[in-house]
N, C-alpha and C positions, 0 to 999 in steps of 0.2 A: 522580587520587584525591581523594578528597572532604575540604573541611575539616573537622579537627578537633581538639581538644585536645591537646595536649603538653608534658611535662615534661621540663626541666634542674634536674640535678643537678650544678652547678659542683665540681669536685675541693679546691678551695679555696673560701671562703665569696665573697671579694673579685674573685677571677678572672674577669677582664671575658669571657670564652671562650663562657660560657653565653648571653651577650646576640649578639655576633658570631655565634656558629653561626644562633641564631634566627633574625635578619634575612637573613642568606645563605639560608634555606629560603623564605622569602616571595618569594610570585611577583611578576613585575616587575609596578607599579603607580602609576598619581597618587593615589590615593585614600590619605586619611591613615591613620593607625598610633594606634591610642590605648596612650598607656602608660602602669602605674598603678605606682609605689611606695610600698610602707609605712613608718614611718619606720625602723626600723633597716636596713631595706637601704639607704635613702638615705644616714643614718649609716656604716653601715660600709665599706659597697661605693662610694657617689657615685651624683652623679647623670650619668645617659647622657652623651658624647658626643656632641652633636646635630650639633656644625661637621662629623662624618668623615658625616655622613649626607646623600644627593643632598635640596638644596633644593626637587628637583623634587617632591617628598613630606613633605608638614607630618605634627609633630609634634605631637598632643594631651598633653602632662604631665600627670597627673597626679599631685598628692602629699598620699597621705593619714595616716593615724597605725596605725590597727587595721588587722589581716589582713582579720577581715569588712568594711571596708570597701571594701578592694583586688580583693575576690570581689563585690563587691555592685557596683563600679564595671564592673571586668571583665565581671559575665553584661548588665548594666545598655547597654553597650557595643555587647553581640554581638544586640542588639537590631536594630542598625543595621544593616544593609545596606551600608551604601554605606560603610564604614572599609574600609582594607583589611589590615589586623588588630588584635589586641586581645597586648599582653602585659603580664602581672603580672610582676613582683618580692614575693616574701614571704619573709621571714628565720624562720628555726626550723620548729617544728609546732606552730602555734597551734590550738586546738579548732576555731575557726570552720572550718582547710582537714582536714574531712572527705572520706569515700567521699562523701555524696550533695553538698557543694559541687562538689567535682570532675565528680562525676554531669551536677548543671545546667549547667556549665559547657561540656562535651562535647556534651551536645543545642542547647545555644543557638548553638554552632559549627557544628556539622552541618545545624541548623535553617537559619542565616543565610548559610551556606558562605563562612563568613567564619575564618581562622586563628587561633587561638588560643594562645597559648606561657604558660608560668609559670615561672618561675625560680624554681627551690626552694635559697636559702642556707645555708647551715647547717642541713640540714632530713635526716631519715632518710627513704626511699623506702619509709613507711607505702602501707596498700591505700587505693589511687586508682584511677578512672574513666578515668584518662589512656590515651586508644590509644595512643600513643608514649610511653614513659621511658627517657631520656637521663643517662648519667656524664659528664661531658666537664670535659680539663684541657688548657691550654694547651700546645705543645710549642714547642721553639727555629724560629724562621720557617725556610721552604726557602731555600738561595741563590741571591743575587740573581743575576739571569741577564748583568748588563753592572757589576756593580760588587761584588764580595767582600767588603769594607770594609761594605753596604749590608746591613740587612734585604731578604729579598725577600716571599714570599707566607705569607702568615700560616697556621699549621698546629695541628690540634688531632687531640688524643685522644677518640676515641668510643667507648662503649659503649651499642649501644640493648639495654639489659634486658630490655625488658619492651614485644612489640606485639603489637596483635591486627589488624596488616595486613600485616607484612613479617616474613622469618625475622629474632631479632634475631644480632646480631654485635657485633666491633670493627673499629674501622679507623683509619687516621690520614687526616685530611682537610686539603685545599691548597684554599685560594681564590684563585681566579684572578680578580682583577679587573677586569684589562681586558676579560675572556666573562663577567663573572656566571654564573662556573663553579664550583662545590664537584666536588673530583676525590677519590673516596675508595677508598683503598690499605685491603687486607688485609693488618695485618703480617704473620702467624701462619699464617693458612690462606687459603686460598680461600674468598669470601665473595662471593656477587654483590649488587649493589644500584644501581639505575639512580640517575647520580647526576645526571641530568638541567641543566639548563642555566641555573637562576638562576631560574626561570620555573615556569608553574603545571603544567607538564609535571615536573618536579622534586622534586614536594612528595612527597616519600617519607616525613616527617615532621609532615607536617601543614601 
């Protein structure tokens, strides 16, 4: 399936869930990751993680102040070819992240078939361009398979809202890290969705 834009909706504004889901959707890769925050997500939320991230794949940081920035950096990004993805952080609904920001945003992904993620924090799921929009909230990890006392595989709540490539659902999702596996469960009902293998066979989200 073809890259393209996609939105998280963190259930909490701070809830590191929405950055983890993203990078487990990204197909296995060296090419680096540009990533752009504004400052109150950097504020509120921190900045990434970088040590739980394979060294075999650089980090571009970037940190900026303004939402249009963060969108001028992001389409600016998806210029390139050769990243191999682009994710924003933006906190609230600032004017700048309109329908036609999202719009450009979606084409320059598709254009450069390169991935695209946004992190939307504290933000209402206004009319967006986004193929994929995502709810997601952290859930208690699965247990660990040789130690009880231990966290095991880390688990979240999904709801994709809103696609114009897949039926949406909910599910709870297990990452398997030793497969750069996303395993995703229908609590409720039956729901199918290939949940592919880590890889760009996977990208059910963009």
């Amino acid at each position: 399936m073809r890259c393209t834009l996609s939105e998280v909706f963190p259930n909490t504004p701070a809830d590191p869930s929405a950055l983890g889901f993203a990078l487990s959707r990204l197909p296995r890769s060296h090419a680096p990751i540009l990533w752009v925050q504004d400052r109150l997500s950097r504020k509120e939320a921190g900045r990434p993680a970088l040590a739980g991230i394979s060294g075999e794949r650089p980090i571009i940081m970037v940190d900026l102040s303004r939402a249009a920035d963060v969108l001028w950096a992001m389409e600016d990004g998806l210029r390139c070819r050769t990243l191999g993805a682009v994710i924003g952080e933006v906190w609230g609904d600032p004017p700048a992240l309109d329908f036609t920001a999202t719009k450009r945003l979606a084409l320059r992904a598709e254009a450069a078939d390169v991935p695209c993620w946004l992190i939307r924090r504290a933000a209402s799921p206004d009319l967006s361009a986004a193929r994929d929009r995502w709810r997601i909230a952290s859930l208690p990890s699965a247990p660990h398979p040789h130690d009880r006392q231990a966290p095991g595989a880390p688990r979240w709540w999904l709801d994709l809202f809103r696609s114009r490539r897949v039926k949406p659902g909910t599910w709870v999702a297990t990452y398997d890290r030793a497969a750069d596996r996303l395993h995703l469960a229908a609590p409720t009902r039956d729901r199918a969705m290939d949940a592919g293998d880590g890889t760009a066979g996977q990208r059910a989200a963009g």
